[in-house]
N, C-alpha and C positions, 0 to 999 in steps of 0.2 A: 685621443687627440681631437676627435672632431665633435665629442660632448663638449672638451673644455672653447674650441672658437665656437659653437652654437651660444652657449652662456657669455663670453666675452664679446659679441654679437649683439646678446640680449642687452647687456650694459650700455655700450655705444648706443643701442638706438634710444637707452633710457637717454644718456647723458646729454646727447641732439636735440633735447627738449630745451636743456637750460644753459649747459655750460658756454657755448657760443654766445650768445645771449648776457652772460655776466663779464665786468667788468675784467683787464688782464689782473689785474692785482687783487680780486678774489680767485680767481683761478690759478693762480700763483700758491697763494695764500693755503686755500685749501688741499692744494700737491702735495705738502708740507706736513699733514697730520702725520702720513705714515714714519717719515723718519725723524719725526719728534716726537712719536713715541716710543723709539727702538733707540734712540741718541740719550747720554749722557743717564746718569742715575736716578732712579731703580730705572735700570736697563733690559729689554724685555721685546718683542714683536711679535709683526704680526704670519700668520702659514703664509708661506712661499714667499713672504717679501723681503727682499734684502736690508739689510738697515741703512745703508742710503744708496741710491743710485746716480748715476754720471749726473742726468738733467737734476737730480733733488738735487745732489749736492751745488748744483752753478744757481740755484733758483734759492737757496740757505745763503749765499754768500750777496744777494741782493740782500734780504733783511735781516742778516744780521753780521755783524761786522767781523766775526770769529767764530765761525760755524764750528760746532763742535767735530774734533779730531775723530775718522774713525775709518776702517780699511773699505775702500766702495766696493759695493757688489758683495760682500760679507753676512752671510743670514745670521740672525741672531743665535744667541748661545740659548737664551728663553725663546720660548714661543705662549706667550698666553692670551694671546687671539685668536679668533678664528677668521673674521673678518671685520672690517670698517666699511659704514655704509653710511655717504651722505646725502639729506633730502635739504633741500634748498626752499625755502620758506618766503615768501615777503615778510620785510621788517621795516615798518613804516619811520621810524628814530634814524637809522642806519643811512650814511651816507652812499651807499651802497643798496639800499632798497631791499638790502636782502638776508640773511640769517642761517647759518646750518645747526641742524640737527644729526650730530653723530651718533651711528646707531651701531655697540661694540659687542659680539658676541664673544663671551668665555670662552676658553677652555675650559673643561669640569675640573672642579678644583681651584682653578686660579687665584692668586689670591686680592680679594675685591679690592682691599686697602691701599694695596699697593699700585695698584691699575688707576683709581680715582684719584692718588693724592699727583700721579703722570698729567693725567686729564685739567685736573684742575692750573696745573703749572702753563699746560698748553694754552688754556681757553684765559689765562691772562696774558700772555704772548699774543693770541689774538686780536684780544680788547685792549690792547694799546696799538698794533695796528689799524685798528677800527673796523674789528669785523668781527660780528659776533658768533660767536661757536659754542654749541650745548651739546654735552654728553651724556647719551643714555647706556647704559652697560644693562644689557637683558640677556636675558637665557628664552630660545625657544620653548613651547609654542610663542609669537607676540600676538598681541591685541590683533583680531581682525582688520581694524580701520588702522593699524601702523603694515600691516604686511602688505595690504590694497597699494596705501603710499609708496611704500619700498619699490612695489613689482611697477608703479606707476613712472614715480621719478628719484629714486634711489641711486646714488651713483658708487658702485665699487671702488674706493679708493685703494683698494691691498684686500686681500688675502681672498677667501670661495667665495664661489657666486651663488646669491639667494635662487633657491625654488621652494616652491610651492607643494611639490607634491614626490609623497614616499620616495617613488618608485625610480624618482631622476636623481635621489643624493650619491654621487659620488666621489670620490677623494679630492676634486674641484669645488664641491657645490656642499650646501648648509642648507639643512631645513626651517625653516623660520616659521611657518606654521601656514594655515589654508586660509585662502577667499573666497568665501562662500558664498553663492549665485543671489541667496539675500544676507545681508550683516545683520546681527541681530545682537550683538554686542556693544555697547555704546563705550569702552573704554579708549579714550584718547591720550596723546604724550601732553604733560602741561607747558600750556607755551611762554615763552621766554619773555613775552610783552603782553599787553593788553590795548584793544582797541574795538571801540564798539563794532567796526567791520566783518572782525574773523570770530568774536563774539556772539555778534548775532547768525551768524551762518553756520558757525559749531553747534547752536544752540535749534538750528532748525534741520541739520547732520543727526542731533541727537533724536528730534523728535518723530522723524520719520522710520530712524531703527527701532523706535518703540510700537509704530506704529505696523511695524513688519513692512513696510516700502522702502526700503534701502537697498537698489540693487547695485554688485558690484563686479561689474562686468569689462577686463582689460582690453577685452574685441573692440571697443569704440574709441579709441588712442588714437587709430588712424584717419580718424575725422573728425576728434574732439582734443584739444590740448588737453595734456594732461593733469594739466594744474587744475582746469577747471573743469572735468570732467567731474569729478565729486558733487558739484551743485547743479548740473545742468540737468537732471531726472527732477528734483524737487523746486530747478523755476517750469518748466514744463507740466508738473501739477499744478499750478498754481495757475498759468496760463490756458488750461483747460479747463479750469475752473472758474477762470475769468477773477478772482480775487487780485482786482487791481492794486489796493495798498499794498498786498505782500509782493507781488512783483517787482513793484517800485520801492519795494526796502528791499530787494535780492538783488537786484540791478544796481543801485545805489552801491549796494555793501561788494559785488562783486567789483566795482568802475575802483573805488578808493582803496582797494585791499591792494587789486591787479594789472591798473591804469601806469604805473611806474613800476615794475615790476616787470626786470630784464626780457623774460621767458614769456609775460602775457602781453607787455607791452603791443606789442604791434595788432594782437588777436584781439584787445581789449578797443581798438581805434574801429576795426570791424565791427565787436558789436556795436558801437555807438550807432552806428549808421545800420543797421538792422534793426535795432532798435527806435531809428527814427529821432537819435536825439539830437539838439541843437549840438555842438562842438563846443561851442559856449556855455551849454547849460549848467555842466559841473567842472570845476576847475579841482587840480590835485587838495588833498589836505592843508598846506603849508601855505597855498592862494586865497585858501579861506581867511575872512576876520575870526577872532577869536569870539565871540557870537556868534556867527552863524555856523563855525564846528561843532558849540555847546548846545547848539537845538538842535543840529542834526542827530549828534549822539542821545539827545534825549527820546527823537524821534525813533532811533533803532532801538535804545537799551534806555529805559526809563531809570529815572535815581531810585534807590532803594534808601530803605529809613536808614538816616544819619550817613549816608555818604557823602562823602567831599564831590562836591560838580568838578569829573576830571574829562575830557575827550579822550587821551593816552598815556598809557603808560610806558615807556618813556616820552614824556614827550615829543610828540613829532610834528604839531606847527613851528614859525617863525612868530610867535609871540610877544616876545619881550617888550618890557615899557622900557621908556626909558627914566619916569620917574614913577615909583608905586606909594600914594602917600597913603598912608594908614589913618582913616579916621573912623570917629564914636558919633553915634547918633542913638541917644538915651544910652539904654545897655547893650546895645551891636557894633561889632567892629566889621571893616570894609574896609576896601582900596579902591579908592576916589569914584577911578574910571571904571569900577567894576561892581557895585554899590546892588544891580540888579541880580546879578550871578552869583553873589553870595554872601553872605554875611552872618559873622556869628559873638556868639558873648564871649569869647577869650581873644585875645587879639595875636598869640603865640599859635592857632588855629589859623586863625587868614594869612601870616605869614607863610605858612608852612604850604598851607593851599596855596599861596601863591607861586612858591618855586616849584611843586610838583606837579602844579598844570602846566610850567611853559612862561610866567606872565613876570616873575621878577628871574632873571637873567645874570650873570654874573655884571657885567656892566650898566645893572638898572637901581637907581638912584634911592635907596630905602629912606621915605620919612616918616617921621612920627612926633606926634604931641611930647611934648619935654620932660610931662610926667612917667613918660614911657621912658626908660631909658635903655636903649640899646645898646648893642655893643658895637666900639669904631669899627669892628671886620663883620661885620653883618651878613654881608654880602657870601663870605670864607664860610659866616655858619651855616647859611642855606644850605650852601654847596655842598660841605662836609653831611646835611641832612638827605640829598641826594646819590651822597654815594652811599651811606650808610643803606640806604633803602635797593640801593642796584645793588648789595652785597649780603640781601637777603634777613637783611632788620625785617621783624613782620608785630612790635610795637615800637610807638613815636609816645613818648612821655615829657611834660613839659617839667620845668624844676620843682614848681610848687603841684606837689602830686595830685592835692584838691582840685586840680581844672582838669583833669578827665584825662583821655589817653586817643591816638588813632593808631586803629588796628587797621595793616594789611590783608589781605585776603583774594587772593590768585589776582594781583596786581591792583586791587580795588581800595581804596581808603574809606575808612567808617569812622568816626566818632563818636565815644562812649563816654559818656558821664557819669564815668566813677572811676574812685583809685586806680593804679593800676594793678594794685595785689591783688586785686579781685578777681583781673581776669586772667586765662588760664596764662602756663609757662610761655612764654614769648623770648626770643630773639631781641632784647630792647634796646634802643636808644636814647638816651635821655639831650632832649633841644633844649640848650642853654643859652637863650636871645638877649635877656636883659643885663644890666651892670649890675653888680653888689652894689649895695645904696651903705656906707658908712659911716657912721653917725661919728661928731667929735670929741674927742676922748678928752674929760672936763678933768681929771683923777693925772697926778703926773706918776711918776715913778717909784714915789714913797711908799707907793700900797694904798689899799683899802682902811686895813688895819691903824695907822700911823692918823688916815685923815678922822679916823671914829673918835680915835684919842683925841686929837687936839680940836674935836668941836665939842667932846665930852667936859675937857678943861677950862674950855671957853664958857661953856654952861655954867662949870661950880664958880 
């Protein structure tokens, strides 16, 4: 009894970091995994949790209007979890600022199929509430830098509680594997978004495990949030070494990751002023113009050959035009107001870049030259071109296959000029922007035949 309050101890003091700090309707939201995935078919949960309890079930009947029928307090007939474990992320897109990562461990055996096609049903449940939820189903040991996270800010939603070490698993608790005083492993979970912020910090996360300085030590929790404990060793090199530019991209990439972000909010208005900065100096992402987010992100994360110029994936400024005209200047196509930020030879290319930065909107005004001919719902095709890409399309193919394709790539867009058969098996979507152009039919219903005849008789 007093191993299982030691580790449900441990949880709480995790969960003090974040959940007070998130809004009531992700917290709600997130109560919710365990008996929606023990509710209705394949039917199935998780060790020790009931399949719904007194508060889930009155917190079901908020969002959804016929919670599904089932005896409360009733343990499941399956058991093929061991536990759920959620880590709470910033999510710059997210009206809610914020994103989980569920982290599902098997039972041996279980069967995965069945477990992910639950997951998937869930994390659309989710994503029409507006809050985004990703499922990882791993079998111990995990990644060094996700078990660090878990022991950091990991929150038990149902079933044992993670350790770390042999010697404490028992019928409470689950081994997840070790964190080790340096990480020397660089595998991470892949993240759900893309933004030059968490980008570039994963990207100096990795370089320092290479470098064998990565230390990962839970003892500094009680003087360092834990969210941001991870970066705080490598701005501290950086600061002892006096490399001014890299500090002012750590600082930068830490203020826009964790400045709106429930859990750092308040720690992030501290640093500003330990750091000496104006209050004024940097306003959130969505404060920005759309320029000066594109050069910031070029200043963290430089374009690579044939990239589409994006700031994020999902987008997460307030961008929109309200009118995007398309125009040619010799052989390059542009949008009016944007003519310096990109421009390229298909014009089926700048449209697409245009809704997948942020800049034409569902009520933003598409024009174009008359030889262009669009389609009336234009606006419908974008859109359908962004969900296709939120639904994990990873090629964009235009109709006429000769003008090249954009490849996705862990949220990134590129453009390649060539077919698409060429490149490898892809996910695709083919963009279909313009009108059939139909020519008029000179030949009436007689046939072909009939009119061969009677210009052949005309002849003799």
């Amino acid at each position: 009894m007093y191993e299982i309050k030691r580790l449900v101890h441990k949880n709480i003091q995790r969960a003090r970091h974040s959940l007070p700090f998130l809004p009531l309707t992700v917290r709600d939201l997130i109560s919710l995994v365990p008996p929606l995935v023990a509710l209705d078919e394949p039917s199935f949960g998780v060790y020790g949790h009931p399949m719904c309890s007194e508060s889930e079930h009155v917190t079901l009947k908020k969002y959804i209007s016929k919670p599904p029928v089932s005896p409360l307090l009733r343990l499941p007939d399956r058991v093929l979890l061991e536990t759920l474990i959620a880590i709470p992320r910033p999510y710059l897109a997210s009206p809610y600022t914020c994103a989980f990562y569920i982290i599902a461990i098997p039972r041996k055996g279980a069967p995965y199929k069945e477990i992910e096609e639950k997951f998937r049903a869930i994390r659309a449940f989710m994503m029409a509430q507006g809050l985004v939820v990703v499922f990882h189903l791993q079998e111990p040991p995990l990644a060094p830098l996700l078990v660090y996270e878990i022991m950091r800010v990991g929150i038990i939603l149902a079933g044992k509680h993670p350790v770390i070490n042999t010697d404490e698993v028992s019928e409470a608790s689950v081994w997840i594997g070790e964190t080790p005083s340096i990480i020397k492993d660089p595998r991470m979970l892949p993240a759900v978004e893309w933004n030059p912020f968490k980008y570039f910090l994963d990207r100096e996360v990795v370089k320092y495990i290479m470098l064998g300085d990565y230390p990962a030590s839970l003892a500094h929790i009680v003087n360092i949030n834990p969210f941001l404990l991870p970066y705080m060793h490598i701005l501290d090199r950086y600061e002892e070494n006096m490399e001014i530019e890299q500090i002012e991209k750590i600082r930068t990439s830490l203020f826009f990751l964790f400045s709106s972000f429930g859990p750092t909010a308040d720690v992030m208005k501290e640093m500003i002023h330990v750091w000496n900065w104006s209050e004024c100096k940097y306003k959130g992402l969505s404060d920005l113009s759309y320029i000066d987010a594109m050069s910031l992100r070029k200043w963290l994360v430089p374009l690579e050959d044939g990239e589409l110029p994006i700031v994020s994936w999902p987008p997460a400024g307030k961008w929109p035009l309200s009118i995007a005209a398309l125009s040619q200047d010799r052989s390059m196509w542009y949008i009016a107001t944007r003519r310096r930020v990109f421009s390229h030879k298909y014009p089926w290319v700048v449209l697409v870049w245009g809704v997948i930065t942020g800049l034409i909107g569902k009520d933003t005004k598409i024009q174009a030259p008359h030889h262009i001919r669009l389609k009336p719902n234009i606006n419908q095709v974008l859109s359908s071109v962004l969900e296709a890409v939120s639904n994990d399309v990873t090629l964009l193919i235009p109709k006429d296959q000769l003008q090249g394709s954009i490849r996705i790539k862990d949220k990134r867009f590129f453009f390649f000029d060539l077919p698409f058969e060429i490149l490898a098996k892809s996910k695709r979507y083919i963009v279909d922007l313009e009108q059939e152009v139909r020519k008029k039919v000179k030949l009436d219903d007689i046939g072909l035949d009939a009119f061969i005849r009677k210009v052949s008789r005309q002849g003799e």
